[in-house]
N, C-alpha and C positions, 0 to 999 in steps of 0.2 A: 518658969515664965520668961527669964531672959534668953533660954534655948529657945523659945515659941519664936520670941520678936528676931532674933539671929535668924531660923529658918525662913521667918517671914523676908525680910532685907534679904536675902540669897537669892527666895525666888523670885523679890522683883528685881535685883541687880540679874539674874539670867533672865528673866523674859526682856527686859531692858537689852541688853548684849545678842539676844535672838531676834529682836527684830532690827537690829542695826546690823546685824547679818545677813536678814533676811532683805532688807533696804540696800546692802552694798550690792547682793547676788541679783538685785533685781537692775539695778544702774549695768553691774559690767553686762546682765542680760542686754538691755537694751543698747549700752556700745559698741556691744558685739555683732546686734544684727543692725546698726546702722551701717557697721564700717563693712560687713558683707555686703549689705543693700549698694555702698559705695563702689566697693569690688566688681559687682554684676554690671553696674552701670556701668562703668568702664572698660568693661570687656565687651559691650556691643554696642559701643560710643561709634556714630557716622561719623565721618566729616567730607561733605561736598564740597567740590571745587569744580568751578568752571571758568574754561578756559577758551581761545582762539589761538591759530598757530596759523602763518603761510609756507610752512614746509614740511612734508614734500609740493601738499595745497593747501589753498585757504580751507581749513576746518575746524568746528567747533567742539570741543570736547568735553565730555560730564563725568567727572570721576571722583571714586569712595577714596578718600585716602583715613577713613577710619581704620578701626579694628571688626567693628560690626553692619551688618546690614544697612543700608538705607532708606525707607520705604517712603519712596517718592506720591507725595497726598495732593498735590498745587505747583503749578506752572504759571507765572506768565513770560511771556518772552517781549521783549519790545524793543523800536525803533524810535530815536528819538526821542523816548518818554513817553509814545502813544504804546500800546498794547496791539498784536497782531494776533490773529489767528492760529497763522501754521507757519511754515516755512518758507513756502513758495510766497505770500503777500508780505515778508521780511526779506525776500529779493526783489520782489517789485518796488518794492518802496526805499531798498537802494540803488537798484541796476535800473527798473524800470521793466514793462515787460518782455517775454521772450526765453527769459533765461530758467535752467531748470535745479533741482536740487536732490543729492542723495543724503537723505534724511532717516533716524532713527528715533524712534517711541522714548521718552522722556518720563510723561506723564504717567503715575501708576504704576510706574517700574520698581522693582527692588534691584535697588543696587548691593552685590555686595562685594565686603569689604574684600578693597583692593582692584576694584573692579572698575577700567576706565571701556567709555565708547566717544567715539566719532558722532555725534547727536545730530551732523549737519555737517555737507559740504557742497557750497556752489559751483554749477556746469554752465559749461558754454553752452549757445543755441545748438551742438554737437554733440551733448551730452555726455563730453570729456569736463572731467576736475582741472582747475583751475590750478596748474602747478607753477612752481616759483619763477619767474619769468618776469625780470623787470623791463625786457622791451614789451611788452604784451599789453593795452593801455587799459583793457579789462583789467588786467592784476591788479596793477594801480590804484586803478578804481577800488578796486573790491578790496585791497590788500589796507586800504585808509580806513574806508568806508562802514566794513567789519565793527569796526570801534565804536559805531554808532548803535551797537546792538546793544541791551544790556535782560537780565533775567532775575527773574523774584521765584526762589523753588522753595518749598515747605517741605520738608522732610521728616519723618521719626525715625525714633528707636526701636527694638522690640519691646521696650519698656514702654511706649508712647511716650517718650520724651520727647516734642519735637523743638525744630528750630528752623530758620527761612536764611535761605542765601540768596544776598545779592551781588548780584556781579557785572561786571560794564569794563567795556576794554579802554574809559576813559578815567575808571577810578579803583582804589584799591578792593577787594572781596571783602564784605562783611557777611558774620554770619549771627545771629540773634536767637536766646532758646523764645521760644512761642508758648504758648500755652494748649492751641491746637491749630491747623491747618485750616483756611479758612474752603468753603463748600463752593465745590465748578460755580462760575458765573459767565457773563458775557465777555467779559478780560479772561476768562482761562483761555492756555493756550489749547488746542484741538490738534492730535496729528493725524 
């Protein structure tokens, strides 16, 4: 009888020790595919930056300095604080009209990683770029004036992980994760 109750205690001290087995193997399971789920994420983490430059000309520039994709979902661009359209009513509403612009697709784009463009550069009524020239009273103009642009981009991941950058050539680039991009409206930018 005291062999029965020994046998007994053995096999609850082993099923006791197999499920606390079975309890650690499922923990390091799940640490394991968090810290790969971390891994993935990091390996097609975007990051946009947007920029302006007056040299060689005045141009704006949109670039991944991630490691992965960027899949550009929402634009707006604005002057001022108001919201434009396109490109051309974001020179009117610095230069005024007349003047023209070599402009590139923004919205809906995938950026990828590593991957900078020219997204805009303002022309004379000649249809020359405005290059670095501080006798020239257009440059000037334009070379100040630029600063008053600023941009809201929503971007994702391959993951849909997305995030919104804002940028303005009067204050420093912030970038925010989001939850989702928000859908074209009458402020989206159009090119």
């Amino acid at each position: 009888m005291a062999n029965n109750q020994e046998t007994r205690r053995a096999s609850r001290y082993d099923a006791i020790i197999a499920t606390l087995v079975g309890l650690c193997a499922l923990c390091v399971s799940g640490y394991t595919a968090y810290v790969q789920r971390q891994q993935v994420r990091a390996a097609v983490w975007p990051i946009l930056e947007f920029d302006s430059s007056n040299t060689p000309d005045i141009h704006f520039t949109l670039a991944n300095k991630g490691v992965g994709p960027a899949i550009i979902r929402h634009v707006i661009v604005m002057v001022d604080g108001q919201p434009v359209r396109n490109w051309r009513e974001a020179v009117e509403r610095i230069l005024g009209p007349g003047y023209l612009a070599s402009e590139s697709d923004m919205s809906f784009h995938v950026f990828a990683a590593g991957e900078s463009r020219t997204v805009f550069t303002p022309r004379d009524p000649e249809n020359n770029p405005l290059n670095f020239d501080k006798s020239n009273p257009l440059w000037v103009k334009l070379n100040k004036e630029r600063l008053r642009v600023s941009v809201e981009i929503c971007y994702c991941s391959t993951l849909g992980e997305c995030w919104t950058l804002r940028a303005s050539g009067l204050a420093p680039s912030t970038t925010t994760e989001t939850r989702r991009c928000p859908s074209p409206s009458a402020t989206s930018f159009q090119q």
